[in-house]
Structure formats: C-alpha cells, structure tokens
RODO-2510 file (C-alpha; in nm, 4 decimals, decimal comma):
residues 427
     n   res          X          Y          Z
     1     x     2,7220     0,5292     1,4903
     2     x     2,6047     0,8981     1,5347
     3     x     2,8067     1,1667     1,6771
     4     x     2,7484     1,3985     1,9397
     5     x     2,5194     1,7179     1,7964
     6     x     2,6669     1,9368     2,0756
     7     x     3,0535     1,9255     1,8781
     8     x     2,9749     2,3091     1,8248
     9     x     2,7114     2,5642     1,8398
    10     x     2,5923     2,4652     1,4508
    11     x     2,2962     2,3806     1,3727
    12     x     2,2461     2,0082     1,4467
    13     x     2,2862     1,8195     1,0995
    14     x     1,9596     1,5204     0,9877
    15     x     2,0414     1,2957     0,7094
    16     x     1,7433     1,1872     0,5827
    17     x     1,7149     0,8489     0,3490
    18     x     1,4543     0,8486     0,1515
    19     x     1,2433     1,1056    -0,0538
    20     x     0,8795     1,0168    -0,0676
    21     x     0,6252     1,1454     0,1701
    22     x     0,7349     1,0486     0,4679
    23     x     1,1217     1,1335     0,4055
    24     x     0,9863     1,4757     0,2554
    25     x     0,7588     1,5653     0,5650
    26     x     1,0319     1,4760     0,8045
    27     x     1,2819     1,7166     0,6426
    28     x     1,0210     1,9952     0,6419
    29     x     0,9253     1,9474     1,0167
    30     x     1,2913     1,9133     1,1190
    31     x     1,3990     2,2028     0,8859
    32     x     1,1197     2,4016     1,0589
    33     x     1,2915     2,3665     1,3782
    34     x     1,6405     2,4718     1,2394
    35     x     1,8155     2,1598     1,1992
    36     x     2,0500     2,0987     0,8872
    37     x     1,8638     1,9038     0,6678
    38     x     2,0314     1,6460     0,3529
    39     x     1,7859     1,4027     0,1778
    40     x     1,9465     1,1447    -0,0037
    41     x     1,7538     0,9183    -0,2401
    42     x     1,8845     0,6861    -0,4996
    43     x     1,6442     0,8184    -0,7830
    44     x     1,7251     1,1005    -0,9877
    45     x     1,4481     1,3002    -0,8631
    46     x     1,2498     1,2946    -0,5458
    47     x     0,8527     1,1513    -0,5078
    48     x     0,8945     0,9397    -0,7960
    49     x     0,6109     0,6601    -0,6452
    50     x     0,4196     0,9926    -0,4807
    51     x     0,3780     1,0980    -0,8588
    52     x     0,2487     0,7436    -0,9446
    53     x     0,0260     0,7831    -0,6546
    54     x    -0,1333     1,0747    -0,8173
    55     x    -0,2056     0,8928    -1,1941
    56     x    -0,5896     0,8421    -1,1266
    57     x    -0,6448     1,1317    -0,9021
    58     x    -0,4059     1,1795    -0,5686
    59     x    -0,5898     1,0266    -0,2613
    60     x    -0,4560     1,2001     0,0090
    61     x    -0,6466     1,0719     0,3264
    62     x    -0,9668     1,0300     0,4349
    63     x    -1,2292     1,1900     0,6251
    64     x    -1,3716     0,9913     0,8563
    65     x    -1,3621     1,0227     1,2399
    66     x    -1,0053     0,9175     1,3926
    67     x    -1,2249     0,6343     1,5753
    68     x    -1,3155     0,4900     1,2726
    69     x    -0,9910     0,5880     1,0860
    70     x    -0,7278     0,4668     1,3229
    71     x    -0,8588     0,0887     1,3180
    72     x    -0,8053     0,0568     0,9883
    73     x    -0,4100    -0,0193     1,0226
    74     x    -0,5057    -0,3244     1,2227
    75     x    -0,2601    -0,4744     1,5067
    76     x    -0,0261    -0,1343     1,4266
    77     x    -0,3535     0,0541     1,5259
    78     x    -0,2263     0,1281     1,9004
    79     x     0,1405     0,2302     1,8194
    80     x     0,0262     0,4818     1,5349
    81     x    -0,2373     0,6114     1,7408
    82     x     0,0144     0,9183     1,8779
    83     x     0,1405     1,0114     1,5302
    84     x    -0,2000     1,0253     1,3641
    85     x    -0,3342     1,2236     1,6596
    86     x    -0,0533     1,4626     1,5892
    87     x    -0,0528     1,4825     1,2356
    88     x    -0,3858     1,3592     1,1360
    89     x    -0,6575     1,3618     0,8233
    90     x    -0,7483     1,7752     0,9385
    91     x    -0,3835     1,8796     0,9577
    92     x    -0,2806     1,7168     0,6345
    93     x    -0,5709     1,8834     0,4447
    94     x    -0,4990     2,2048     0,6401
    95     x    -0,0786     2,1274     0,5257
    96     x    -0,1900     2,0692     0,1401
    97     x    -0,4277     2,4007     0,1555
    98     x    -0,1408     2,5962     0,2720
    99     x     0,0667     2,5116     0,0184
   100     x    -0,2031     2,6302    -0,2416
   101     x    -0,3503     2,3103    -0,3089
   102     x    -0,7311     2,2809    -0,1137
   103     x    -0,8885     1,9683    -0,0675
   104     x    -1,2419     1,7995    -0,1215
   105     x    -1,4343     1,4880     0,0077
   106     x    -1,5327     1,2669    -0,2553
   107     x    -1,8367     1,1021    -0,2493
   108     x    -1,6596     0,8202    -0,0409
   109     x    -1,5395     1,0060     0,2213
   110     x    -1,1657     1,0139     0,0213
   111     x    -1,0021     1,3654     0,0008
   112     x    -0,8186     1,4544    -0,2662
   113     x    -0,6690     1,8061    -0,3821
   114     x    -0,8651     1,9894    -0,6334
   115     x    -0,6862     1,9520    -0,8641
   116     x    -0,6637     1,5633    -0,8693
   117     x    -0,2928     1,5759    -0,9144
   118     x     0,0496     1,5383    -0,6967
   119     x     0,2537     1,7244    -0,9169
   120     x     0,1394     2,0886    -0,8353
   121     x     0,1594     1,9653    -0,4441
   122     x     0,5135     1,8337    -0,5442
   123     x     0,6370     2,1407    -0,6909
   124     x     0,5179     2,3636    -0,4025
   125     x     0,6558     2,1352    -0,1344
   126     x     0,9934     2,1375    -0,2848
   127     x     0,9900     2,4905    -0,3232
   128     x     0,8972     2,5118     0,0559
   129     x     1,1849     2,2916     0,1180
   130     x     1,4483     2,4636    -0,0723
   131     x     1,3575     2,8397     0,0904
   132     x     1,3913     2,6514     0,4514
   133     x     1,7824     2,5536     0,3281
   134     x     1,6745     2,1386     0,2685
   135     x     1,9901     1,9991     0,0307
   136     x     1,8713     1,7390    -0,1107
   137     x     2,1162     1,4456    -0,2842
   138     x     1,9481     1,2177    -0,5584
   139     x     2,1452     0,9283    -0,7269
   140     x     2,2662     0,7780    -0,3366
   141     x     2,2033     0,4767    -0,2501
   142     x     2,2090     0,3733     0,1086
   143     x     2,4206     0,0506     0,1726
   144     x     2,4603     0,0353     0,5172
   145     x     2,6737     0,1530     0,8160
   146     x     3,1116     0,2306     0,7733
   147     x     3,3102     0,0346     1,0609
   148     x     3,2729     0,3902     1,2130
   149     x     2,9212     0,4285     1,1804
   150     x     2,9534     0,7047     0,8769
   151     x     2,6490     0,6547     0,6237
   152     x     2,7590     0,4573     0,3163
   153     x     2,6398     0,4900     0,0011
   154     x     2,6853     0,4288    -0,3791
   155     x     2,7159     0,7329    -0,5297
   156     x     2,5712     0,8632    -0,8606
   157     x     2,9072     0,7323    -1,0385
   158     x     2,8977     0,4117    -0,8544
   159     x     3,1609     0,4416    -0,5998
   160     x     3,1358     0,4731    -0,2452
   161     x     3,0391     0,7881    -0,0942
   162     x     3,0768     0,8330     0,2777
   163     x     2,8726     1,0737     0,4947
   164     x     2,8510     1,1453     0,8443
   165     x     2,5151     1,3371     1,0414
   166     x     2,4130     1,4155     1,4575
   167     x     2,0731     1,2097     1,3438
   168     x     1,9871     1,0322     1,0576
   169     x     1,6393     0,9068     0,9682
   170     x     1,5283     0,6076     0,7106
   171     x     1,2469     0,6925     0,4939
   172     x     1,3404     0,3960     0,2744
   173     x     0,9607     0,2809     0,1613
   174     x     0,8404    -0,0768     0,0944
   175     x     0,8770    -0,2869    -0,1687
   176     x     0,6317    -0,2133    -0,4421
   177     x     0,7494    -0,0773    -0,7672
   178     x     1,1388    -0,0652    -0,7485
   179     x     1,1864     0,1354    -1,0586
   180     x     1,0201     0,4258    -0,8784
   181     x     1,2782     0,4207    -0,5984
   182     x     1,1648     0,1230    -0,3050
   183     x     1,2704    -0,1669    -0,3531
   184     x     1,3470    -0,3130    -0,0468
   185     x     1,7267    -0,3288    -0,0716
   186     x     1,7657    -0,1802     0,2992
   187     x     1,6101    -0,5155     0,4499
   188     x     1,9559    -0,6535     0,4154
   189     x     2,1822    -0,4567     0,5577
   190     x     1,9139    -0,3480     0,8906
   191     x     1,9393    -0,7176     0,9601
   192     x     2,2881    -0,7061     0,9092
   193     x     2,2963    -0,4291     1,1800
   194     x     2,0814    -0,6495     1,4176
   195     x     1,7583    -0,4913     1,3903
   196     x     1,4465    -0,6722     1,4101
   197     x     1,2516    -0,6733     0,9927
   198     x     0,9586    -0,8634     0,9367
   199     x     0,9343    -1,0211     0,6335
   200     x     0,8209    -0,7990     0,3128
   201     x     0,4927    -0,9274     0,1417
   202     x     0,2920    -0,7567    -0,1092
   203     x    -0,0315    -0,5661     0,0442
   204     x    -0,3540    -0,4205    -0,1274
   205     x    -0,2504    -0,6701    -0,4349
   206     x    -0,4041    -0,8969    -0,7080
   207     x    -0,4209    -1,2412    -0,6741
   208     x    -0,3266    -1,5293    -0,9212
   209     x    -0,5942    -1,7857    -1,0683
   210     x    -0,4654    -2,0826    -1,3168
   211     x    -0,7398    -1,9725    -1,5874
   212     x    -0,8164    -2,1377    -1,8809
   213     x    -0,6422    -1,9909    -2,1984
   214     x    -1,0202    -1,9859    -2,3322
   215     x    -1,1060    -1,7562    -2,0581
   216     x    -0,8077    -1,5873    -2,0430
   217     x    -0,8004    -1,4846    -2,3840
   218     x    -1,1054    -1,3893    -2,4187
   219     x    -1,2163    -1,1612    -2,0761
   220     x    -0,8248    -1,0188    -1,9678
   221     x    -0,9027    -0,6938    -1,9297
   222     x    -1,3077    -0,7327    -1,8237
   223     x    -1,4688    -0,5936    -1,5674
   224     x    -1,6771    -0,7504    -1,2856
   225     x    -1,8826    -0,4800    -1,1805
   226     x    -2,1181    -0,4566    -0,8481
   227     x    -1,9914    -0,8132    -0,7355
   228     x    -1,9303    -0,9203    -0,3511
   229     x    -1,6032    -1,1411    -0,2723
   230     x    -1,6312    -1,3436    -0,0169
   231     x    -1,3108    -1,5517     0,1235
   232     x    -1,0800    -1,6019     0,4171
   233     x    -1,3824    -1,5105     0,6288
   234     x    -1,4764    -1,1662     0,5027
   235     x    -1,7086    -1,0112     0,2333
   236     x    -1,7069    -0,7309     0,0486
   237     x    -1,8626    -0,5193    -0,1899
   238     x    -1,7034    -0,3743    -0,4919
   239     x    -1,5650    -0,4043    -0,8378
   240     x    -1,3149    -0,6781    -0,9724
   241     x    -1,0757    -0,6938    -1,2647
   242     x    -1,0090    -1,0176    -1,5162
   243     x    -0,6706    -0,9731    -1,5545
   244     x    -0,4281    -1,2357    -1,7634
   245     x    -0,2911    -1,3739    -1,3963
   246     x    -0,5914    -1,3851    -1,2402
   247     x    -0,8308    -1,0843    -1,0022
   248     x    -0,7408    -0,7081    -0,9274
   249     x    -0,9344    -0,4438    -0,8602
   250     x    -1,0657    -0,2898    -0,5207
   251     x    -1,2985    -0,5347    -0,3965
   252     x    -1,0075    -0,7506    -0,4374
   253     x    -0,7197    -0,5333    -0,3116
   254     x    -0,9931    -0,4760     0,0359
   255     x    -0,9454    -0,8733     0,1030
   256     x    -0,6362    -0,9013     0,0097
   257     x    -0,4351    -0,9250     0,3309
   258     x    -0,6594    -1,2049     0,4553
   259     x    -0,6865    -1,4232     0,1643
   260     x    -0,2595    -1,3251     0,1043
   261     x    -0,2631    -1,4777     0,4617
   262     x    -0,4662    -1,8044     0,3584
   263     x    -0,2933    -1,8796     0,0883
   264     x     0,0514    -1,8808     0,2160
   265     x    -0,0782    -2,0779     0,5471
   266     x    -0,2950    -2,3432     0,3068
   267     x    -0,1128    -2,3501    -0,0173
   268     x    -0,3859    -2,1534    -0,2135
   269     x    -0,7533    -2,0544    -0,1000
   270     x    -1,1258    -2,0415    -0,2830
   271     x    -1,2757    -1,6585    -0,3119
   272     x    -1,6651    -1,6839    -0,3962
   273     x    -1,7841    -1,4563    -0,6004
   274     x    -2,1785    -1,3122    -0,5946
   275     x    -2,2267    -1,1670    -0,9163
   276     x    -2,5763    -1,0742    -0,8328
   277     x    -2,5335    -0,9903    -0,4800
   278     x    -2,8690    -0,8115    -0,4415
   279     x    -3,0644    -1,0183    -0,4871
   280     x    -3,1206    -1,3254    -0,3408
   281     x    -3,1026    -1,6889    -0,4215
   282     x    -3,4880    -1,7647    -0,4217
   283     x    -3,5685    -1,4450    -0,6575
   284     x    -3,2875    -1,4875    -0,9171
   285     x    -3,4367    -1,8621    -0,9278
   286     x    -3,7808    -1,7485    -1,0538
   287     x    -3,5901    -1,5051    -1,3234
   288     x    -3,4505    -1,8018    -1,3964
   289     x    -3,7276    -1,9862    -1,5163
   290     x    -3,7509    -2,2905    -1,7817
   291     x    -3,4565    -2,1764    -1,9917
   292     x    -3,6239    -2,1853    -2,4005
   293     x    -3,4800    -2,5108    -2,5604
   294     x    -3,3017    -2,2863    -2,8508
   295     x    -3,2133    -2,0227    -2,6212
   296     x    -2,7944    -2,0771    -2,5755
   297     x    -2,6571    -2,0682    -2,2395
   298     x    -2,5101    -1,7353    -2,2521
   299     x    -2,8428    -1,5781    -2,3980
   300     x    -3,0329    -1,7234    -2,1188
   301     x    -2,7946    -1,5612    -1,8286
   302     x    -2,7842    -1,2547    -1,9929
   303     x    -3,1558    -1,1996    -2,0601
   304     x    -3,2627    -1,3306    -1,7136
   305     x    -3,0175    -1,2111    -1,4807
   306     x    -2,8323    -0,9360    -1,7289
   307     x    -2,4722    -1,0734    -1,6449
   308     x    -2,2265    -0,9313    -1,8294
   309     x    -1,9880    -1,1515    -2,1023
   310     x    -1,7279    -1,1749    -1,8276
   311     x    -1,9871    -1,2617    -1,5333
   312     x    -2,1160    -1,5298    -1,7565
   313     x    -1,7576    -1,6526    -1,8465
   314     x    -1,6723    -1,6962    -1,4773
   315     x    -1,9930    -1,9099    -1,4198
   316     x    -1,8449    -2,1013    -1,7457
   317     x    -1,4795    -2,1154    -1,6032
   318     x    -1,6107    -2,2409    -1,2984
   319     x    -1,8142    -2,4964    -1,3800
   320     x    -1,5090    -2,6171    -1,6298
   321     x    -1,2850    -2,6631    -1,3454
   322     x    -1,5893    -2,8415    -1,1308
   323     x    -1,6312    -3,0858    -1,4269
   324     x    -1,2532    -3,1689    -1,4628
   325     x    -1,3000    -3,2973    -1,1156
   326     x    -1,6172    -3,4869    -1,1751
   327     x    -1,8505    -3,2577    -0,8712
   328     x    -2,0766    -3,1376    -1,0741
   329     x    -2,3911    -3,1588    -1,3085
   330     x    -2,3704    -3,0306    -1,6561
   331     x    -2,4738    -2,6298    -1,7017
   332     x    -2,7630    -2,7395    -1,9111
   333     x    -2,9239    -2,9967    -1,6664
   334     x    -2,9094    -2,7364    -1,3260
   335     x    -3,2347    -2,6737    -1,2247
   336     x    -3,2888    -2,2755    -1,1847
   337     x    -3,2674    -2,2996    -0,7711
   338     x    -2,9044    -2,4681    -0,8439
   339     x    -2,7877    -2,2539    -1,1044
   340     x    -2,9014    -1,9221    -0,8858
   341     x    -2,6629    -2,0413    -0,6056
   342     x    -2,3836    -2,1061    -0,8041
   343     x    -2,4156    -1,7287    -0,9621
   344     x    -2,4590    -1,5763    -0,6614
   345     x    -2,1379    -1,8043    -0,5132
   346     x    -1,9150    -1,8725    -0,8353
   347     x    -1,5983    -2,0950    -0,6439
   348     x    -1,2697    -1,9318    -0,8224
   349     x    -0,9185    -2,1258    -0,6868
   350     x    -0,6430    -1,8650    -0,5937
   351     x    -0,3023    -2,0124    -0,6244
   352     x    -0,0797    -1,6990    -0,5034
   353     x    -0,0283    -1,3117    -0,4806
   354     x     0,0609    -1,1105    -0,7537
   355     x     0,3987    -1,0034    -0,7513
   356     x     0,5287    -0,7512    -0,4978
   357     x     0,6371    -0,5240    -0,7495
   358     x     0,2806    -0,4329    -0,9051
   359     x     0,1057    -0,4369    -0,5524
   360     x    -0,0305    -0,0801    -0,4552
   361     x     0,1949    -0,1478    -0,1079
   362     x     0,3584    -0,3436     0,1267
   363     x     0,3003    -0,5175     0,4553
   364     x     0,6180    -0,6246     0,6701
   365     x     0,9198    -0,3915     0,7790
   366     x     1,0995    -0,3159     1,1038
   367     x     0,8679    -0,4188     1,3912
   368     x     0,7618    -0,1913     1,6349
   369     x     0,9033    -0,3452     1,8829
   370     x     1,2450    -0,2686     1,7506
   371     x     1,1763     0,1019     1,7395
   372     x     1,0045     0,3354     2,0529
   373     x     0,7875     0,5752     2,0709
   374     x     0,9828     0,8039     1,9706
   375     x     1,0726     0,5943     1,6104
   376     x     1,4340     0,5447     1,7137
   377     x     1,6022     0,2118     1,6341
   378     x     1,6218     0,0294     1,9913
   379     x     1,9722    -0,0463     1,9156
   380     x     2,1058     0,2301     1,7051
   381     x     2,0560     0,5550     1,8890
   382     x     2,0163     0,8660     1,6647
   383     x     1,8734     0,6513     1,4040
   384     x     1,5178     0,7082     1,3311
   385     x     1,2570     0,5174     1,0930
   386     x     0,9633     0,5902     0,9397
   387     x     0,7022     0,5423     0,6715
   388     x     0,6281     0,2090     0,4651
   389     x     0,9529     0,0791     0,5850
   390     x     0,7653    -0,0191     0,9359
   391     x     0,5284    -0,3285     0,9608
   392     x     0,2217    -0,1966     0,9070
   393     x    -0,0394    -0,2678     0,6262
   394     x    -0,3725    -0,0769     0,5352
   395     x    -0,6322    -0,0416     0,2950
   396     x    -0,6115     0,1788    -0,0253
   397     x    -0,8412     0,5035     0,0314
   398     x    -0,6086     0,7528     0,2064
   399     x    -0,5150     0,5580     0,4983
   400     x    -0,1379     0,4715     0,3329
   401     x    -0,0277     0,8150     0,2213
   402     x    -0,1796     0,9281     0,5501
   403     x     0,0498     0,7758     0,8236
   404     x     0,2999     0,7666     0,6079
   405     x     0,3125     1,1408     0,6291
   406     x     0,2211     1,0724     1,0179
   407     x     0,4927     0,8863     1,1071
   408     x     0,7380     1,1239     0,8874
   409     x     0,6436     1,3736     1,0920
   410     x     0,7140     1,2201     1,4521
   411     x     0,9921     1,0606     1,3656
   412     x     1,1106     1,4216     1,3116
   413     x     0,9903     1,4977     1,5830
   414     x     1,1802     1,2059     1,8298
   415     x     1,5280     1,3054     1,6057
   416     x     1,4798     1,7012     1,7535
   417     x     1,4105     1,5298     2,0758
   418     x     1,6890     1,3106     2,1017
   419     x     1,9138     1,6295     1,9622
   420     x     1,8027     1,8729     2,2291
   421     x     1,8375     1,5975     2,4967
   422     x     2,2434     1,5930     2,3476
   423     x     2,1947     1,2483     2,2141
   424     x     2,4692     0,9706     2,2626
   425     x     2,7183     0,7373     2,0378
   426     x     2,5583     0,4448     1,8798
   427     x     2,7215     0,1182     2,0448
***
C-alpha cells in the first residue's frame, strides 16, 4: 500500500491524517528531519477539539514524577513508557516555552500556559509549521485504502480524491465530539483492512441516573461540592454536577472508567455518595440531635450539617426511590445515628454512560498489539498510528493531551525510521 521512498533522491513524502495534537506534532518532528509533509483533516481548519480543550484554561500536562505519571494510563502504562520518556511532561513545557508560550504549575500539580489559552500556542505552531514547508489539506476525509493502496478520500466537493505518500500516519482521534473533527468514522474501514480495533467507549464521562422530574427540575445544574464517590471499588474526593441525565463533574469523570465498566458487565451499578465526608458517622450523629418538632426536614439538614439545597435533595431523591421499594423507614422517624449514615453514604442507581459524544475522551482504538514499537500497523507497513485513535484511556489533568503529543512524536519518529531503512510495499 506504500511505495518505495527511495523512487528518487526527493525528499521522502508523510501523509499525515489527522490535525490535532498528535497529527500536528508528528508533522513538525518529521518536517524537522526533512521529510515532505501533507496533513489532511476533514475540518475546515486544523485543532478544532485542541481549541475546545483550551475553553476553561488549556491543561497541557502535568508535573509530577514520570513514576507517578506513567501509571496513570493503566494496562497501556508499559507500551507508552518509551514515548513519554522521549517526549515527556519537561520537554512539552520546554516545546510550548519555545514557541513563546511559558508554562506554570497550578496548585494541583497541572501545567498550563500562561496565558490559559490554546489559541496563541495554535497560531505559533502553525506558523512553525508553515516556515518548515508543512501543506496542510482541510475538508479530506479519509475513507480508506484504493485497490492500489493510494489514500482515498472525500474531498471538500464531495468526490473522491486520490493521494499517494512513501509513509502515511493516522492521527484520526477518538470519538468524542464529532462536530470538532473525531468521530470515529476510521473504525470501519481499519477493520475492513484487517487490523485489530477495540471497541470505542466513552472515557472521563458523566453517567445517567433515572431522576425524579421533582429533582430534576429543580437541582439540574447544582453543584455537589467537597463530596467523596464511592463505587465499583474506588473512592474519591472531589466535586459533582446535577445534571438533567444524571452526575458529571470531576469526581465523577476520576471513576468513571470503573463504574463505565460495571455497568456494562451488571446492567447498571450504585455510586455512594458522602456528602459530609469529613466527618464521621458518630460526630454528624450528635449534630444531629432531636430534630425541633416544627423545624422542616430541609431546615434541620441545613442548620445541623449545612448541606446545601442539592445535598439535601439527593438525601430526598434517595430515600424516594428506597420507599418505592418498601426498604426503608420514613425521613422523619430515622433516628440521628441512621440518618448520619445515610448522608455520609446517599445510594444513587446509575443506569448508563453519557453519550460518547459529550465525554471529555475515549477509551478503545487499535490495540497495541496490532501496532510495534515503532507505531506501525503490523500488517500495513509504512502505515503509522498514533494519538487517541490507540486503546488507551486516562484521567483528565494533563495526562490525555500529554501522550497524545507523545505518541505523535514517535510515531514520527518509527515513519523516519522505516524511511531511512528504504521501507517495503504493503502486502
């Protein structure tokens, strides 16, 4: 499917699919090393969802230690080890600064640019890019392989547009937010081509709760602030969002890969919710106390344990579902030691995900055992993949933008590799 680079003395030609971070950094490292670079994309303009990614302040990476930092991307941890050691959280901030755009560490440990936006970063990449010859062509979209193993694509007119390349490399993305530019389309036509994709599903995502319209109507849009989830095993600490499908928010998004996992293994899964988390069951018992006899429900949470509206609407909503059921006691008869567990451990049923097109990412992709070290396709020589495209997942805080400018860059990398080595026809 790709031709031989050694045809002439030219430059070797890299088309590149794809033009968000990873697709960008891989046409600056292999335009660095004097290959002729095209980036096609099938949006009008290029780091569409890297914008978006840049809306509440761009989060480039993060700062702690590789040992801690690596772990994060789970069972992918070993495989990404080389590219992150290559291209890790010091060279991207050292990469941003020399464009013009230094970085801080927030109070987190999250590094962002100073200026808290992609666009200047944008603007002086692409520059960058243009002076080192990248051509870039927006309004392509990849559809697969010609019988000759040409790149086909629909052009921006809507026919077919056929283009031929000594490398190419697939920067295609995820799944999340199609009308930025990834929307999964390329699943289809890999497997098509026989290589191994794992199944998209929606990563660092809300989840779905049947409420009430009462509660619905009333708290969409609350916050939960200070609360610890605890489900599918794990617990942690954060903030959570009422929205009208169900929970977002970080705490959420942290857990979200397990309790994604328990749901589609059982059907749906319970998330417990400590509203009060520090402090414990005993102590929020005697705050408690002998609630005043015209004292309302609401009144008494909110001037014992200071829950918020929303925090004492959950405790509400939750003990409405309980009583459809007939397992439990009427609010008003719980003694103080009963009612302090259930608002430190308020049961809320998730039926589902939210859809994959509002999660932050995806998990899923082409498996790593269908690519080698070098990110070339096992059974497409000259064809490289990187980015969201591969199956890995990871928590929101730097870690995603990260390898995805990681693996950019060494699947660069392997395509200069395989070049220089004189490369070979694709069966």
């Amino acid at each position: 499917m790709i031709s031989s680079p050694h045809a002439s003395r030219a430059a070797p030609t890299l088309a590149i699919i794809g033009a968000g971070p990873a697709g960008l950094m891989a046409a600056e490292v292999a335009a660095e090393a004097g290959a002729n670079v095209t980036v096609y994309d099938r949006m009008p303009s290029v780091g569409r969802k890297f914008l978006l990614a840049g809306r509440g302040g761009l989060n480039l990476t993060h700062s702690e230690p590789l040992e801690a930092f690596v772990p994060r991307y789970g069972s992918a941890a070993a495989v990404l080890r080389p590219a992150l050691d290559a291209f890790g959280p010091d060279t991207l901030r050292a990469w941003s600064a020399a464009l013009g755009q230094a970085t801080f560490i927030g109070s987190s440990g999250r590094v962002f640019p100073a200026s808290f936006k992609t666009s200047p970063l944008l603007r002086a990449w692409l520059r960058r890019l243009d002076q080192r010859g990248v051509t870039f062509k927006p309004r392509h979209r990849w559809t697969g392989w010609t019988t000759d193993g040409g790149l086909l694509f629909e052009g921006p007119d809507g026919a077919a547009v056929v283009a031929h390349a000594d490398a190419t490399l697939l920067a295609l993305g995820g799944a999340t937010w199609p009308q930025l530019g990834s929307d999964g389309a390329w699943v289809a036509p890999l497997r098509q081509a026989g290589v191994d994709v794992a199944p998209l599903r929606p990563a660092n995502c809300g989840m779905t709760v049947d409420w009430s319209v009462m509660f619905r109507e009333r708290f969409e849009g609350h916050p939960l602030k200070n609360v610890a989830l605890t489900g599918a095993g794990q617990t942690v600490r954060g903030d959570a969002m009422v929205t009208r499908a169900g929970l977002e928010g970080g705490a959420v998004y942290a857990l979200s890969a397990p309790l994604r996992d328990a749901i589609q293994a059982q059907g749906g899964t319970t998330l417990l919710v400590a509203l009060r988390p520090d402090i414990d069951t005993p102590t929020l018992a005697r705050r408690l106390g002998h609630r005043p006899s015209k004292q309302s429900f609401s009144t008494y949470l909110r001037k014992s344990l200071k829950l918020s509206p929303a925090a004492i609407g959950l405790v509400q909503e939750a003990h409405h579902v309980a009583a459809a059921t007939g397992h439990t006691e009427p609010l008003a008869d719980m003694s103080p030691e009963r009612l302090a567990a259930l608002v430190n451990a308020v049961p809320v049923r998730l039926t589902g995900t939210a859809p994959m097109a509002r999660a932050i990412s995806s998990a899923g992709g082409i498996r790593f055992d269908a690519i080698g070290p070098d990110y070339m396709l096992r059974t497409h020589p000259g064809v490289f993949a990187a980015g969201e495209m591969l199956d890995w997942e990871a928590p929101t805080g730097g870690y995603l933008l990260q390898v995805n400018f990681a693996t950019g860059a060494a699947a660069a990398r392997g395509a200069l590799a395989w070049l220089a080595a004189g490369g070979s026809r694709a069966p």
